[in-house]
C-alpha positions as CSV (number, residue, x, y, z in Angstrom):
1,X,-30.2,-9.1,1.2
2,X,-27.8,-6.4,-0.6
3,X,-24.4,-7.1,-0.6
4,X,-21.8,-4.6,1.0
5,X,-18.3,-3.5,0.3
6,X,-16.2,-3.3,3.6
7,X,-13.0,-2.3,4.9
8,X,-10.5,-3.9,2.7
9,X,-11.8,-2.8,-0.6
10,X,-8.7,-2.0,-2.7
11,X,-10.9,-0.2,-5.6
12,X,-9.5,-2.0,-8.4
13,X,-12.5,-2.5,-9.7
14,X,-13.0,-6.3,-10.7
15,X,-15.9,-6.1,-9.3
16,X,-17.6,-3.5,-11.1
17,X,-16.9,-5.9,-14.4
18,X,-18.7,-8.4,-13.4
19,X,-21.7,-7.0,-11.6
20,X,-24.8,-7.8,-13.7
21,X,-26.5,-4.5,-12.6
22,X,-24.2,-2.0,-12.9
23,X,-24.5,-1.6,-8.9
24,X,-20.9,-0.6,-8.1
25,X,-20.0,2.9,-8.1
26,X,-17.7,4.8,-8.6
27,X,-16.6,2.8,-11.9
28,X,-13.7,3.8,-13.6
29,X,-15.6,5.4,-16.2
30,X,-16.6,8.0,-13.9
31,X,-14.9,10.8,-12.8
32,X,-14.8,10.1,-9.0
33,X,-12.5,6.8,-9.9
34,X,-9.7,7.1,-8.0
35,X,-10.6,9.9,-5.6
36,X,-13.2,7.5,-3.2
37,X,-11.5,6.0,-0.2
38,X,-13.2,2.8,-1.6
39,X,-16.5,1.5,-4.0
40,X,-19.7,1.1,-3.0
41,X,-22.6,-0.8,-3.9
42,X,-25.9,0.3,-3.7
43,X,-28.5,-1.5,-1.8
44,X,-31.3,-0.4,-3.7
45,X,-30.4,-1.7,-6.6
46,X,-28.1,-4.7,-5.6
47,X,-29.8,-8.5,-6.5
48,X,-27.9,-10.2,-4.1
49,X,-26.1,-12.5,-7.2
50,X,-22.9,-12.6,-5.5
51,X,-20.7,-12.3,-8.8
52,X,-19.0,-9.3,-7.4
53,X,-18.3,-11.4,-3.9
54,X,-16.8,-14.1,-6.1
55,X,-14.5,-11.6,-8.0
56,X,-13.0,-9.5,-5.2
57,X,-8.9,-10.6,-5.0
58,X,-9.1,-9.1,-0.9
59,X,-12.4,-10.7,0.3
60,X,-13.8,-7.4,1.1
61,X,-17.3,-8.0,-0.3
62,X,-20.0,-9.8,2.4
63,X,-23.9,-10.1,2.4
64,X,-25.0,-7.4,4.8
65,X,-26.6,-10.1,7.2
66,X,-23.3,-11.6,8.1
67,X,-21.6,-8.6,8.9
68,X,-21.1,-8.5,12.9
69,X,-19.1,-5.9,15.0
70,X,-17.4,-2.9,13.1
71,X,-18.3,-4.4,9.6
72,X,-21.8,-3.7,10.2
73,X,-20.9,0.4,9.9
74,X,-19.9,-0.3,6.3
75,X,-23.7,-1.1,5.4
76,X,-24.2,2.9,6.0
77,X,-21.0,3.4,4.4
78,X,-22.2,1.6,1.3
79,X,-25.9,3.5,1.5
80,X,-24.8,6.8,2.4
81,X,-22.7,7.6,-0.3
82,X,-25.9,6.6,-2.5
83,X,-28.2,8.7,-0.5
84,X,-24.9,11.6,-0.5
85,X,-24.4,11.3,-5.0
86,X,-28.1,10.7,-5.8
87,X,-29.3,7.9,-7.8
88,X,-27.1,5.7,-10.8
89,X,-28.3,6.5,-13.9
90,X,-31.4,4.6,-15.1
91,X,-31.6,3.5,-19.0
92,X,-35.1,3.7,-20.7
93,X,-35.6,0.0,-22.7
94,X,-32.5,-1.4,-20.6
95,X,-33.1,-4.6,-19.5
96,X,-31.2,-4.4,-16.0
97,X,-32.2,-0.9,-16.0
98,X,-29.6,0.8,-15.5
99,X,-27.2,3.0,-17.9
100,X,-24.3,1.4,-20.0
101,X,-21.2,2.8,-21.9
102,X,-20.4,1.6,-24.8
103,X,-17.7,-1.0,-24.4
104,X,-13.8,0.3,-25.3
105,X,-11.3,-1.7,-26.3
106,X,-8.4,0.8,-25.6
107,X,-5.8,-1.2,-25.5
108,X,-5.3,-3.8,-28.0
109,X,-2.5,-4.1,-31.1
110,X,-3.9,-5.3,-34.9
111,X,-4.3,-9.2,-35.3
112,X,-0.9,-9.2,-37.3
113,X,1.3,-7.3,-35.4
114,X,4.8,-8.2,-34.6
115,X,5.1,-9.6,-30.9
116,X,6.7,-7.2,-28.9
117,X,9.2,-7.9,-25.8
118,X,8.3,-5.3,-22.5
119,X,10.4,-5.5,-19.8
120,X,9.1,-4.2,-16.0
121,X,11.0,-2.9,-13.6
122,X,9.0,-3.5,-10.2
123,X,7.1,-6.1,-9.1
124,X,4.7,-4.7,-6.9
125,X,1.1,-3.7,-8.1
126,X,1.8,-1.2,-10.3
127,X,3.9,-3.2,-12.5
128,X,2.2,-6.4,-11.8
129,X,-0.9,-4.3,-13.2
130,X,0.8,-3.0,-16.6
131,X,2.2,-6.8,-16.8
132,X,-1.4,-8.1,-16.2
133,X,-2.4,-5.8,-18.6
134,X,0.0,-6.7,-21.4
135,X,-0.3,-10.6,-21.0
136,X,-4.0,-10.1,-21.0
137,X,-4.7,-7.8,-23.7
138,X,-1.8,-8.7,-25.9
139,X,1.0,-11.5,-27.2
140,X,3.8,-9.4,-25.7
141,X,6.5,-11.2,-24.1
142,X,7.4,-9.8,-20.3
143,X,10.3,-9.6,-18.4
144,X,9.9,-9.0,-14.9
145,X,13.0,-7.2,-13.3
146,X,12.8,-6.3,-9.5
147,X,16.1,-5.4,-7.5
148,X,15.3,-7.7,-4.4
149,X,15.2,-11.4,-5.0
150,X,12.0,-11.8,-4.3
151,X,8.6,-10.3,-6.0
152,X,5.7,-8.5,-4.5
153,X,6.9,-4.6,-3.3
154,X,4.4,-3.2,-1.6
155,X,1.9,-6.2,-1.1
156,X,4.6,-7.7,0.8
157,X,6.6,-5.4,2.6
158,X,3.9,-2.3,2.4
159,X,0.7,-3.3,3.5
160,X,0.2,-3.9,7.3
161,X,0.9,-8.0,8.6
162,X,-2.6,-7.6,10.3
163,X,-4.8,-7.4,7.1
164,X,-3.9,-10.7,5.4
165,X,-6.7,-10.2,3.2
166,X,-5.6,-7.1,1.5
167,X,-2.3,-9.0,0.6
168,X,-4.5,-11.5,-1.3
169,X,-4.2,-9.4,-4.2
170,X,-0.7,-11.0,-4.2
171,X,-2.1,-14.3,-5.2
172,X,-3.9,-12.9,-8.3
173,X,-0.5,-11.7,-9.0
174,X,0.7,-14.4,-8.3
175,X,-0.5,-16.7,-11.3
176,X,1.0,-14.3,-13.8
177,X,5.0,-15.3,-12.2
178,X,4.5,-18.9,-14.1
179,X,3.0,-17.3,-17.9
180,X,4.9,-18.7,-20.2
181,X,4.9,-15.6,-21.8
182,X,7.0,-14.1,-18.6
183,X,10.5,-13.9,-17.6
184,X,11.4,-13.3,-13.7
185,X,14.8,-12.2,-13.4
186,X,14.7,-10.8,-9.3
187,X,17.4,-9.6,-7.8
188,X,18.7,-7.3,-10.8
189,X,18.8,-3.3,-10.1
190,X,18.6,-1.3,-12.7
191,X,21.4,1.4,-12.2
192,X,23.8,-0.5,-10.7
193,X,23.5,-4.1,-12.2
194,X,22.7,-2.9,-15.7
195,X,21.8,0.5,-16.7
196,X,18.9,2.0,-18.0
197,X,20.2,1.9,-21.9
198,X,21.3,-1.7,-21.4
199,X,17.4,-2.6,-20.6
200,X,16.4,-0.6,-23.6
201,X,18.6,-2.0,-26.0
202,X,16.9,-5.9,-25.1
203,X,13.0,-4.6,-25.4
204,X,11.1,-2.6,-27.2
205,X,9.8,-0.9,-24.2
206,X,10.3,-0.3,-20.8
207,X,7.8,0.1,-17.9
208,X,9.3,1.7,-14.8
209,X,7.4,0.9,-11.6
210,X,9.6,0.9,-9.0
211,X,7.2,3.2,-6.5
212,X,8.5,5.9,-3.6
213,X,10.9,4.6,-1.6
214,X,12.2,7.6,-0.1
215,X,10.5,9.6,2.9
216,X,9.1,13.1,3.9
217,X,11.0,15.1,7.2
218,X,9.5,17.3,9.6
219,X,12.5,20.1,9.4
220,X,12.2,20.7,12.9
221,X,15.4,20.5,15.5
222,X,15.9,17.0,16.5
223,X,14.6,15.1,14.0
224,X,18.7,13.2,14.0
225,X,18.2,12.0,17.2
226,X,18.5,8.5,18.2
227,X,14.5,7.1,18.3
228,X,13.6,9.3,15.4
229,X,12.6,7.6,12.5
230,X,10.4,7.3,9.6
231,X,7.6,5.4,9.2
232,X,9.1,4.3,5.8
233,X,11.4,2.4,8.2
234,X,10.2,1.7,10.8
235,X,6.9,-0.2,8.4
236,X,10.0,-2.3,6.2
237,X,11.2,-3.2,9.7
238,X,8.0,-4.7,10.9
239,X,7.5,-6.0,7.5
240,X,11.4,-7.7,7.1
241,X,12.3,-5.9,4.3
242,X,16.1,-7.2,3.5
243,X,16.8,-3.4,3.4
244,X,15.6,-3.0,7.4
245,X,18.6,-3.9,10.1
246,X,16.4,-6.6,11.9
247,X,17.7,-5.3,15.1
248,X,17.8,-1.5,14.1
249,X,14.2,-1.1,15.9
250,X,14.5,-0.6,20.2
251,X,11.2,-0.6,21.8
252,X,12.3,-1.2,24.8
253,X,12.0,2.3,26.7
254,X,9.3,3.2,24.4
255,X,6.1,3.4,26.8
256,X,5.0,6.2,24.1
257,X,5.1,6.6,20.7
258,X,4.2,9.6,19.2
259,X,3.2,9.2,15.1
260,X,3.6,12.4,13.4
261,X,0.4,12.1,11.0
262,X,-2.9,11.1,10.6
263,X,-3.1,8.7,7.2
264,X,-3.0,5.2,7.0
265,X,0.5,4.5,7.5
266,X,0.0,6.6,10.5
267,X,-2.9,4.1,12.1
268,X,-1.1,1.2,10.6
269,X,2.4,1.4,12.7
270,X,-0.2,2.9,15.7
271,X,-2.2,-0.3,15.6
272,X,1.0,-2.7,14.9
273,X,2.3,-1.1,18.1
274,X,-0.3,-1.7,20.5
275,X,-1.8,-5.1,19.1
276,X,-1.7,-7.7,21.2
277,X,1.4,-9.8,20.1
278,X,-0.2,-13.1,20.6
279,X,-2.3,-12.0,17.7
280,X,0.2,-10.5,15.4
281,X,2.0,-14.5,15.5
282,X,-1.3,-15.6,13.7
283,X,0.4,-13.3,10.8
284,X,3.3,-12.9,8.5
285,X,5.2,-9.9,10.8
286,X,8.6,-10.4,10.9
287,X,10.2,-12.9,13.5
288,X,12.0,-9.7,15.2
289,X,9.7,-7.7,15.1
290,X,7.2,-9.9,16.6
291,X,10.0,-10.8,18.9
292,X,10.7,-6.7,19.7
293,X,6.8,-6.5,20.3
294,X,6.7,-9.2,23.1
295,X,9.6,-7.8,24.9
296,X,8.9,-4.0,24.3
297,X,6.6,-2.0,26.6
298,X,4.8,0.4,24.1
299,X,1.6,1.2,26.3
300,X,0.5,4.6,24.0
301,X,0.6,5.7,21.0
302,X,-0.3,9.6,20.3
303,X,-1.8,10.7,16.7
304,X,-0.3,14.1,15.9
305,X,-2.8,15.7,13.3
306,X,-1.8,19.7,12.2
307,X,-5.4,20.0,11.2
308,X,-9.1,19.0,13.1
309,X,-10.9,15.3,13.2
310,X,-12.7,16.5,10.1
311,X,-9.6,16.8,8.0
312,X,-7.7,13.2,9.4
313,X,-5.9,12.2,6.4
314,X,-6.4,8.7,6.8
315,X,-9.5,6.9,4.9
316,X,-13.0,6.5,7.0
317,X,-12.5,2.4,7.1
318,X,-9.1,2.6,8.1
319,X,-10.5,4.9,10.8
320,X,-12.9,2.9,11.8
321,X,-11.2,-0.3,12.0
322,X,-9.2,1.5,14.1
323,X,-11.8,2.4,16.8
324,X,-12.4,-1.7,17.6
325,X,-9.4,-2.6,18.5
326,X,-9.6,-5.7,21.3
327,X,-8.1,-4.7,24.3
328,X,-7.0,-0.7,22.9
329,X,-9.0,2.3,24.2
330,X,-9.3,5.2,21.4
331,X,-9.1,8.4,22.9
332,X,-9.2,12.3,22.0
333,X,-7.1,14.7,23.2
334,X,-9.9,17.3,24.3
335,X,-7.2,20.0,24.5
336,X,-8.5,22.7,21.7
337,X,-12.4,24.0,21.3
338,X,-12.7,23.1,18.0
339,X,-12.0,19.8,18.1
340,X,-15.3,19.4,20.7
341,X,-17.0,21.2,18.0
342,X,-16.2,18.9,14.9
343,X,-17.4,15.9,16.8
344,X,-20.7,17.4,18.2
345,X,-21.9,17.7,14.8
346,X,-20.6,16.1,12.3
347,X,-21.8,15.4,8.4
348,X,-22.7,11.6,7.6
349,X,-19.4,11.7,5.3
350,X,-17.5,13.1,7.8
351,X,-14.7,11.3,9.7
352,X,-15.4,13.2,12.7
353,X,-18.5,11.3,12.7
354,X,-16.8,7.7,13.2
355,X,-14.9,9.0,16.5
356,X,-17.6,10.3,17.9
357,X,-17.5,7.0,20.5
358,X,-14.2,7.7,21.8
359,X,-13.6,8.9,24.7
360,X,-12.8,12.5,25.3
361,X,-10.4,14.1,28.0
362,X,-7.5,16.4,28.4
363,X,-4.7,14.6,28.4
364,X,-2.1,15.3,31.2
365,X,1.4,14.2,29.1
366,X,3.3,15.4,31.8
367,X,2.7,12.0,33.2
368,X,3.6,8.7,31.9
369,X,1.4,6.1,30.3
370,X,-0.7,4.3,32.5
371,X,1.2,0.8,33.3
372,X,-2.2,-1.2,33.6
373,X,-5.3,-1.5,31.7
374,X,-5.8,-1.2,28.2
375,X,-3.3,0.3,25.9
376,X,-4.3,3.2,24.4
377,X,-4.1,5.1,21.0
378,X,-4.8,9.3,21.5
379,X,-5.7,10.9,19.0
380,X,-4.2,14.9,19.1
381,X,-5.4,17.2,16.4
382,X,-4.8,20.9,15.5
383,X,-0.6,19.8,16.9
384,X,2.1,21.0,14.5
385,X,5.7,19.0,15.9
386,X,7.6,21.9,16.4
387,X,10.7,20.4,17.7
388,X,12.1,16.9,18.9
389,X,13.2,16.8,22.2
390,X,16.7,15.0,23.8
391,X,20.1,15.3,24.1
392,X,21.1,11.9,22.3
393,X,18.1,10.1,22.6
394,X,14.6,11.2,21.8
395,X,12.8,12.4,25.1
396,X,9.4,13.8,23.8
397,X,8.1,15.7,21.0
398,X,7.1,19.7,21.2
399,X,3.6,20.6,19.5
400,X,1.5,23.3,19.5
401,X,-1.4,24.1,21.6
402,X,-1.3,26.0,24.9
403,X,1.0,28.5,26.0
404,X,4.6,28.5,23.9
405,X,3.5,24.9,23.2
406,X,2.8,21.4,24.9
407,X,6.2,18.8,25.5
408,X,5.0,14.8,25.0
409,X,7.0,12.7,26.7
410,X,7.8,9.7,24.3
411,X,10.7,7.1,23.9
412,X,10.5,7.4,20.1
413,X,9.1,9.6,17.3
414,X,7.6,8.2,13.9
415,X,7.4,10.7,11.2
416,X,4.0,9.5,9.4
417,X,4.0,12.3,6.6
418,X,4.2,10.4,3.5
419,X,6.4,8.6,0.7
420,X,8.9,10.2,-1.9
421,X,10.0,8.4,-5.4
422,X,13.9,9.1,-5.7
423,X,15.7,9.2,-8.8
424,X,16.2,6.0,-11.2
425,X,20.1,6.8,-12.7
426,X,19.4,7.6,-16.3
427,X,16.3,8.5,-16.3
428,X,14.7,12.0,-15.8
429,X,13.6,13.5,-12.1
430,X,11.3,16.0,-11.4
431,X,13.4,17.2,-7.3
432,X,9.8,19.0,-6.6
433,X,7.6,16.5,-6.6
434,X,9.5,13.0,-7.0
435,X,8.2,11.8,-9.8
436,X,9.8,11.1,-13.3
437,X,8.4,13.7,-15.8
438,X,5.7,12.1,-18.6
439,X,2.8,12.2,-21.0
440,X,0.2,9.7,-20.1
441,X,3.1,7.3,-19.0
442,X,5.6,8.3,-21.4
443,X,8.8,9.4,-20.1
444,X,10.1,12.8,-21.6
445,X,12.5,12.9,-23.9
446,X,12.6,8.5,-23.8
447,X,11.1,6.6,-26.6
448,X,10.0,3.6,-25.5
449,X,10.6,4.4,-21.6
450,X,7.1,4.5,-19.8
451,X,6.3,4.3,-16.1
452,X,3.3,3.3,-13.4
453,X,2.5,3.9,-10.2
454,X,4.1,6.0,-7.5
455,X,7.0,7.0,-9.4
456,X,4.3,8.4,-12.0
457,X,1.8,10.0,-10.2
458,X,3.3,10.5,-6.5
459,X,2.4,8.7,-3.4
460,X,-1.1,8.6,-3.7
461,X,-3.8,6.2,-4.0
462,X,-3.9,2.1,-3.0
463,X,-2.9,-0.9,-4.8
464,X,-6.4,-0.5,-6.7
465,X,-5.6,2.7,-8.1
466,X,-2.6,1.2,-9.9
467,X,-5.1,-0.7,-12.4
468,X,-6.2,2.4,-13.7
469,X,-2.5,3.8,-14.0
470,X,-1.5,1.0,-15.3
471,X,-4.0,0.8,-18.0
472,X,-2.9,4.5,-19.3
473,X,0.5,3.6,-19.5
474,X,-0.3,0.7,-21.3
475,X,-2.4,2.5,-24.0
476,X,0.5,5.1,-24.6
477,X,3.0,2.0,-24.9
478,X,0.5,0.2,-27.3
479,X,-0.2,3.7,-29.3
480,X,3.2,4.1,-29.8
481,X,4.0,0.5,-30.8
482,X,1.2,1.3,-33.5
483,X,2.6,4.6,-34.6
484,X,5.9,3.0,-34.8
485,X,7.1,5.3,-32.2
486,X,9.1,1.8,-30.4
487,X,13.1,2.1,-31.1
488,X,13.9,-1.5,-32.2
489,X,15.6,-3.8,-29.8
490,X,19.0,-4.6,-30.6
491,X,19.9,-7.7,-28.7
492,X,17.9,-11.0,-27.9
493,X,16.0,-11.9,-24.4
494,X,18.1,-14.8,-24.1
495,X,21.2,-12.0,-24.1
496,X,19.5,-10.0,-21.6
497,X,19.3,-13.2,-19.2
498,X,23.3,-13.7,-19.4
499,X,24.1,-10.3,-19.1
500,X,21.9,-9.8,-15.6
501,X,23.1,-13.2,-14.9
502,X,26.8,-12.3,-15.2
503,X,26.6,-9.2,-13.8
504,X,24.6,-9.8,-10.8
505,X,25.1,-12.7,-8.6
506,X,21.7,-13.4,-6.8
507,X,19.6,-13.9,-9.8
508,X,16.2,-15.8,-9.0
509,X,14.0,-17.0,-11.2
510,X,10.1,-18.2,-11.2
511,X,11.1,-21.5,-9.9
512,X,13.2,-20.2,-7.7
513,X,10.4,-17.8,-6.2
514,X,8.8,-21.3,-5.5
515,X,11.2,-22.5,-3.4
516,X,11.3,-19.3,-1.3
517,X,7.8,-19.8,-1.3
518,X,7.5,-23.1,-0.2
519,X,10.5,-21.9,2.4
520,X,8.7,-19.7,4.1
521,X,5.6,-21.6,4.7
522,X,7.7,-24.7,6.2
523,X,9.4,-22.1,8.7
524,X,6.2,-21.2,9.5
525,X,4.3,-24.3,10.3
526,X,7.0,-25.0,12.4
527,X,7.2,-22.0,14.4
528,X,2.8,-22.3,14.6
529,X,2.9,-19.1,12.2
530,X,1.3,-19.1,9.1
531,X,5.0,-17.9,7.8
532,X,7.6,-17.1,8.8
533,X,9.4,-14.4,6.3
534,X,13.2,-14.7,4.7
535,X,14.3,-11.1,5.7
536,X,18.0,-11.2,3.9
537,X,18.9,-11.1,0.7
538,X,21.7,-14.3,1.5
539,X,18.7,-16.0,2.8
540,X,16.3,-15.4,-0.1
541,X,18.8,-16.2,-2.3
542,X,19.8,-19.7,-0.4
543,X,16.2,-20.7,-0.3
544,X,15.4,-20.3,-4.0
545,X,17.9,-22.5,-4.6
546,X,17.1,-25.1,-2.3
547,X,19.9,-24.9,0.5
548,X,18.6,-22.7,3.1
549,X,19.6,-24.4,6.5
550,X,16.3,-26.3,8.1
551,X,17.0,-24.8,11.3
552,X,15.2,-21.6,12.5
């Protein structure tokens, strides 16, 4: 029985180096890396081994027979993009027979050379990645510098609180906080605690991956209004980022939401909404937010989409673990021709194809949400938001479709329309795109500056996809180290600890991470969560140092 990569696949590829038949496509070698909404494994040539099951860091490889409900789609997932790409290459004399490259050793410095001291900024994915990356492939020391005392970025206060096994990619970060060859200093920011030359001046390089905070707007009227907000927030909220006002969220005269957007963040904040709460406390959602979910009365969420169900920009598992939601109907706005015409006939790739079991109506939104039954999540495609409606409250949303355009009523607005890096003070910023301008990693104009991730390449691509970024950057820093291209750092590691130290007064450490650790999961188990999440940086800070107050 083949094996079968399912919904949480973060495409990092672990598990194409350890498959025994070469089995796992796209690998990175191949020019599709990065551009699939997740691997595959072909069941043709699959031996059922289990090596790859063993390896995945989000549990998101299963034998075929013990898929049940929705998971059993992602066995024609896996085969049709086979039967779509043709078949892997096949190697005359190989003994697994299939084809092989050469093996690289890109990044790697001479037996004898000097040990060099990294620091990186950021410690979500990306820079856990590079970090990774340097500990594994080299005998570089790493500091790891975050501005919040406490590590993880996006696994932690990105990814959704209902897909626990996507954040176990934190764990395999996780053993690289105690490496002897690793510094944590958490709670620093670079640019206000110590500045960009100050970092430089204490390593020989420095790896920037501090991601996209910032957020996209609409630039439609109304988008001020009171119950307008971004899903940047509104996801930190849900998440207890120490940045988010635990009470800045009111879902309490929201019986609609309407999401502007159609990607993942989109369906994440859609499905948070309309979960069933009792479920959500078997997570690590915030206490108010949880709390705010119990008491609100969300009973719909609309999907605004400009384009049709063929062009949704969120990923086909995404989508359809969207479309088994217990207790949530999925439903399409039948309000435009074409989108009847998408779903009728649909390609096998096509995302149109995995809604073609909702049901379809013509949405009256001059009526409220229904107050009984099963909440519901609509789907509206080809709807531009052409204004936010209110006079100091959001009332509704104005879209396009029918005549001078089509009012939803809705208590609160979620822009959905992606992420935006902003500027890191003193380094380069590119306004038009958000990124910091580089070669392969290397920032213009900045010896021994690099960066990773989002604040590289854009907003684009899962935690996976920072691997592969993080393994350019890492070449160009290592390239350079050999070239002698690496300015020379002027002051000791042990200086760079007492300056942070002195100039920041929240500094935690590995063993304080621990404690905030071990904090969490004792608030938890006595709430009957699995955890129960520090959300304020005085908090954080008291736990890591052992004197957080017992009570809740």
């Amino acid at each position: 029985m083949t094996y079968v990569i399912t919904q949480t696949c973060c495409s990092d590829a672990t598990c194409v180096a350890v498959c025994p038949v070469n089995c796992i496509h796209p690998t990175p070698e191949e020019r599709a890396f990065g551009s699939t909404e997740m691997l595959h494994i072909d069941p043709k040539s699959c031996i059922d081994c289990g090596a790859c099951a063993d390896a995945c860091p989000v549990d998101a490889i299963s034998p075929a027979d013990r898929l049940t409900g929705a998971q059993e789609r992602y066995a024609e997932v896996n085969a049709a993009y086979y039967a779509d790409t043709g078949p892997v290459r096949v190697a005359d004399g190989s003994p697994t027979f299939h084809h092989w490259d050469a093996p690289a050793f890109e990044r790697t410095l001479p037996a004898d050379f000097r040990r060099l001291r990294v620091a990186v900024v950021g410690t979500g994915p990306a820079g856990m990645y590079a970090a990774e990356d340097l500990l594994l492939h080299t005998d570089a020391e790493v500091t790891l510098i975050d501005r919040l005392p406490m590590a993880g970025g996006l696994v932690r206060y990105g990814v959704a609180p209902d897909h626990p096994a996507t954040k176990k990619i934190g764990d395999t970060f996780a053993r690289f906080h105690t490496h002897p060859r690793v510094r944590m200093l958490l709670g620093a920011e670079v640019g206000e605690d110590v500045t960009v030359e100050e970092v430089a001046a204490h390593h020989d390089a420095v790896l920037y991956a501090v991601g996209a905070s910032g957020d996209r707007r609409l630039g439609v009227a109304g988008e001020e209004l009171a119950g307008s907000i971004s899903a940047t927030a509104f996801v930190a909220w849900y998440n207890g980022h120490p940045d988010a006002v635990p009470d800045g969220i009111d879902l309490s005269a929201a019986g609609r939401v309407a999401v502007v957007g159609t990607g993942n963040v989109a369906l994440d904040v859609a499905r948070i909404l309309v979960s069933d709460p009792d479920e959500l406390a078997g997570t690590d959602i915030a206490d108010h937010a949880l709390a705010a979910l119990r008491a609100g009365g969300v009973r719909e969420v609309v999907l605004l989409g400009r384009r049709g169900p063929e062009h949704a920009a969120c990923t086909r598992p995404e989508l359809l673990a969207l479309s088994h939601l217990p207790g949530v109907d999925l439903v399409v706005d039948d309000h435009d021709p074409r989108i009847g015409e998408a779903l009728a006939a649909p390609g096998p790739l096509d995302k149109a194809a995995l809604l073609r079991d909702a049901v379809r109506e013509r949405v009256d939104w001059s009526r409220p949400p229904a107050a009984e039954g099963n909440r519901r999540i609509v789907f509206r495609f080809h709807s531009a938001p052409e204004e936010v409606c209110g006079e100091d409250a959001v009332r509704g949303v104005r879209v396009t479709g029918g005549d001078g355009g089509t009012e939803i009523g809705a208590g609160m607005v979620l822009r959905a329309i992606g992420y935006r890096g902003v500027p890191v003070p003193g380094l380069p910023f590119d306004t038009a795109t958000g990124t910091v301008p580089h070669e392969a990693g290397r920032v213009t104009g900045r010896p021994g500056t690099y960066v990773v991730g989002w604040i590289k390449r854009g907003p684009s691509g899962g935690i996976g996809a920072n691997r592969a970024c993080a393994a350019e950057t890492v070449g160009t820093l290592l390239a350079d180290a050999v070239a002698g291209a690496l300015p020379a750092p002027e002051h000791s590691a042990k200086a760079f600890q007492r300056l942070v130290r002195r100039r920041s007064g929240h500094i935690v450490d590995a063993r304080g991470l621990a404690a905030i650790e071990r904090a969490e999961l004792a608030r938890g188990s006595r709430g009957g969560r699995p955890r129960s999440k520090l959300v304020t940086v005085p908090e954080l800070v008291a736990a890591s140092k052992g004197r957080l107050s017992s009570g809740r």
